[in-house]
Wavefront OBJ file of the C-alpha trace (Angstrom):
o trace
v 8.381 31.309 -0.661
v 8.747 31.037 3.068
v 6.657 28.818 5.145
v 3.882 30.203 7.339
v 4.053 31.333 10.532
v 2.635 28.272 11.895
v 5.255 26.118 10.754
v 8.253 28.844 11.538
v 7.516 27.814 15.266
v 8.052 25.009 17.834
v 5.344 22.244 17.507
v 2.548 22.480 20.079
v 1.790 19.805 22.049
v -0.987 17.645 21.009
v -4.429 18.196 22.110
v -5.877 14.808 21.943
v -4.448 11.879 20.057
v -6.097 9.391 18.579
v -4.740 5.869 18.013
v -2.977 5.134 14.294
v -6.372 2.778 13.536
v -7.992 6.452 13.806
v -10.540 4.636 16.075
v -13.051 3.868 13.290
v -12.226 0.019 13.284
v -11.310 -2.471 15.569
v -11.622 0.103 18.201
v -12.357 -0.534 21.839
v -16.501 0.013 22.430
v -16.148 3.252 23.929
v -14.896 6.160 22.146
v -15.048 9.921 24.130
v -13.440 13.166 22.033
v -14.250 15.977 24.536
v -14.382 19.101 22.500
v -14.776 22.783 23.729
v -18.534 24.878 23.342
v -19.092 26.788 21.099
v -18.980 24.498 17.559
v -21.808 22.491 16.368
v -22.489 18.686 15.820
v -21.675 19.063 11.927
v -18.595 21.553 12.744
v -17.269 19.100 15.608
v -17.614 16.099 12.665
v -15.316 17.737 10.837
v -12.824 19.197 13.111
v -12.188 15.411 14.524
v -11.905 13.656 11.010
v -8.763 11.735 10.350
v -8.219 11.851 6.936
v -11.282 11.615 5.185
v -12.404 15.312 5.138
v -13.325 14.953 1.461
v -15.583 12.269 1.760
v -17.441 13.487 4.629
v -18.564 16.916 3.027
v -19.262 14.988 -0.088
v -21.640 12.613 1.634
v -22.916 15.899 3.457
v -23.992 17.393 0.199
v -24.118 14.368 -1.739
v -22.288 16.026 -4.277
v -18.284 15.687 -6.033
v -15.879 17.227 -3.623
v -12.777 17.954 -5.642
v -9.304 19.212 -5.117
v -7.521 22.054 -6.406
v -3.713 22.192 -5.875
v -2.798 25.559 -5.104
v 0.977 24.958 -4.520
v 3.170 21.755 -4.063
v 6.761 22.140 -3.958
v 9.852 21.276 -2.531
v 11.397 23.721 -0.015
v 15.144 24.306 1.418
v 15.330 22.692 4.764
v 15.985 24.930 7.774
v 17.989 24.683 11.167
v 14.680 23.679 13.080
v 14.398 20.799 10.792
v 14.987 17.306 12.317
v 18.697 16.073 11.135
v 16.906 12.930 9.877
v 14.639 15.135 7.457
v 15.789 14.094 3.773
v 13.158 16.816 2.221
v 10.528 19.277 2.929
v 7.669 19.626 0.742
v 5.209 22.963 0.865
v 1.364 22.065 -0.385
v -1.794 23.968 -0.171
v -4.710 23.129 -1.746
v -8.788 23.842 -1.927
v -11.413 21.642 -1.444
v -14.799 22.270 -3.767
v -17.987 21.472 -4.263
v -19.991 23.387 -6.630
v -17.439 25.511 -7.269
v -17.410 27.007 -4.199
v -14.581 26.451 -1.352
v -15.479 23.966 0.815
v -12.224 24.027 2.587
v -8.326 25.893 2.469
v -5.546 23.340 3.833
v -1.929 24.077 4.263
v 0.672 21.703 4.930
v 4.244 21.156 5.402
v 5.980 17.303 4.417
v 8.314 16.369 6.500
v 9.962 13.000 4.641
v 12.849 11.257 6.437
v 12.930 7.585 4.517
v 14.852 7.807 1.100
v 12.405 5.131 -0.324
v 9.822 8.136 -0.148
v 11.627 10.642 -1.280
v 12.235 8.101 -3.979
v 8.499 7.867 -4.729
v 7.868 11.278 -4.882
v 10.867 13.088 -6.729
v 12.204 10.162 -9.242
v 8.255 8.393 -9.646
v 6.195 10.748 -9.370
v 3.585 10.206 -6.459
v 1.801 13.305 -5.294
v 2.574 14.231 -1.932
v -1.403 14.196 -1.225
v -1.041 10.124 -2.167
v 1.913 9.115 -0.234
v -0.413 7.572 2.308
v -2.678 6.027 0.316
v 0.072 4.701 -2.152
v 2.148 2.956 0.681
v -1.176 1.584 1.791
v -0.365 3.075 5.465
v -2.647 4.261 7.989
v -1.356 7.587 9.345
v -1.295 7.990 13.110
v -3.849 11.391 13.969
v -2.830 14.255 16.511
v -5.252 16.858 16.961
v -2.966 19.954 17.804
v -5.680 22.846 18.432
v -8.808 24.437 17.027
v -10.563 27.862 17.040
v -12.996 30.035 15.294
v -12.677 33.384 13.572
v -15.708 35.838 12.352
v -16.054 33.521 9.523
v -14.115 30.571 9.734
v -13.195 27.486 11.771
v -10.207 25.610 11.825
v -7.784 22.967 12.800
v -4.303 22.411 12.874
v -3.237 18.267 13.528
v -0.211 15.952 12.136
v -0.570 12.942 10.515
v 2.196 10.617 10.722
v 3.832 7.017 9.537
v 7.459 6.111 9.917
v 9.454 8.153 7.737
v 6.446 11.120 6.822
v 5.360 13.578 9.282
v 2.679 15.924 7.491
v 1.605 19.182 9.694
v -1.342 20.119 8.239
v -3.862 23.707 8.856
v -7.410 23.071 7.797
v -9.840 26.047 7.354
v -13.653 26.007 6.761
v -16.427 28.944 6.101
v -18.200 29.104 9.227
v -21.499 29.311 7.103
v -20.634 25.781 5.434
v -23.696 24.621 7.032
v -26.440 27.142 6.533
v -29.185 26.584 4.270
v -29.095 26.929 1.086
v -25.447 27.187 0.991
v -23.891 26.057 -2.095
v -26.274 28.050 -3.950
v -25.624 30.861 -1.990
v -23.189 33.861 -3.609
v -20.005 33.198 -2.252
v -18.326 35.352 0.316
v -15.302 37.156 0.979
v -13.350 35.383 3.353
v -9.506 35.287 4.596
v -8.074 31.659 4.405
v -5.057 33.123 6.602
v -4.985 31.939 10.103
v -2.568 31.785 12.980
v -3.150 28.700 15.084
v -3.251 31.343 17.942
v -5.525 33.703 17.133
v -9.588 32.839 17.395
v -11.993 33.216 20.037
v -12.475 29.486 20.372
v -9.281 28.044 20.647
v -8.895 25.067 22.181
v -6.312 25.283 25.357
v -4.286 21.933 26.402
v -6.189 20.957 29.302
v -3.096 19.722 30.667
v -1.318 22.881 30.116
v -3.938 24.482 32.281
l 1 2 3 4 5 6 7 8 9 10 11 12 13 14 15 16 17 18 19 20 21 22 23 24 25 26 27 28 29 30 31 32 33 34 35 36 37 38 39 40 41 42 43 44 45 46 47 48 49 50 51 52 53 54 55 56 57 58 59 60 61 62 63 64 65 66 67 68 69 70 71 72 73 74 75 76 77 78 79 80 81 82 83 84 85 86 87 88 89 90 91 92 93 94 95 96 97 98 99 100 101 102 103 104 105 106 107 108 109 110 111 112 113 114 115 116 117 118 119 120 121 122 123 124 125 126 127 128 129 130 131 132 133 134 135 136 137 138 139 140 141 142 143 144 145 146 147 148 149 150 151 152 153 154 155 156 157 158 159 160 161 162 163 164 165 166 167 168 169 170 171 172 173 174 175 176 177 178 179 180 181 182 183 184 185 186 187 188 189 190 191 192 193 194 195 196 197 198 199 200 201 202 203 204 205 206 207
């Protein structure tokens, strides 16, 4: 299967980083993200967490948020690969709560230390663990953001030495409304180009 398009294409600059603590501890007393109009305090929650998605809608709800691995395998490395890239792992899994899709995220592995490979081909550890199984807090680049009829997304990295994980994260745009979980589900395309959206979020210092 061939990656999609938003890997198949230089990486875009960063939007805002935040530092590897992710700024939730130990962080100076002053902490400004400066996000573009048109999303709401929930929606602007979640497009800035750093790596605990999962929890946050669960505590939202107050209800199990579990994961459903669509795909995770390994994939042939290409010219626009890094020389120092050992492997390339493809994942893409749902996020649920009541059966219903909180959340579609697609991501591309990039692993460049042999120790990790290690871990993950010969012993086993998912490639959603790697993190949390070295005990390593990723650093966090917010890469861009935008809005479709019915979704919202993001696109960031997460990164520690030797793993560089490109990730696309999108959400129903009616996550929030009343009554939603118990709501019929809708119809809704989980395919998004980084580019496309009415709401994407420009590089200020492209501008």
């Amino acid at each position: 299967m061939s990656p999609p398009a938003m890997f198949d294409r230089s990486p875009s600059p960063p939007i805002i980083k935040i530092p590897g603590h992710f700024g939730d501890i130990m962080s100076k007393r002053e902490t400004t993200l400066n996000l573009p109009p048109g999303f709401t305090g929930f929606e602007r929650i979640l497009l800035t967490a750093n790596g605990n998605l999962q929890r946050l809608i669960s505590a939202y709800f107050n209800m199990t948020v579990s994961v459903t691995i669509l795909e995770n395998t390994q994939v042939p490395l290409d010219d626009k690969d890094d020389p120092s890239v050992i492997a390339r792992f493809q994942r893409e899994v749902n996020l649920l709560c009541n059966n219903k899709i909180v959340c579609n995220a697609k991501s591309q592995v990039r692993i460049k230390d042999q120790e990790v490979h290690d871990l993950v081909v010969k012993k086993g550890v998912g490639i959603g663990q790697i993190f949390r199984y070295l005990d390593r807090l990723p650093s966090f680049e917010l890469h861009g953001l935008g809005r479709t009829e019915k979704t919202f997304w993001r696109e960031y990295s997460l990164r520690i030495p030797g793993v560089d994980c490109r990730l696309l994260e999108v959400m129903p745009s009616s996550l929030f409304d009343d009554n939603w979980l118990e709501k019929e589900p809708e119809e809704i395309s989980w395919d998004v180009e980084p580019q496309e959206g009415t709401m994407t979020w420009v590089n200020p210092d492209q501008v």
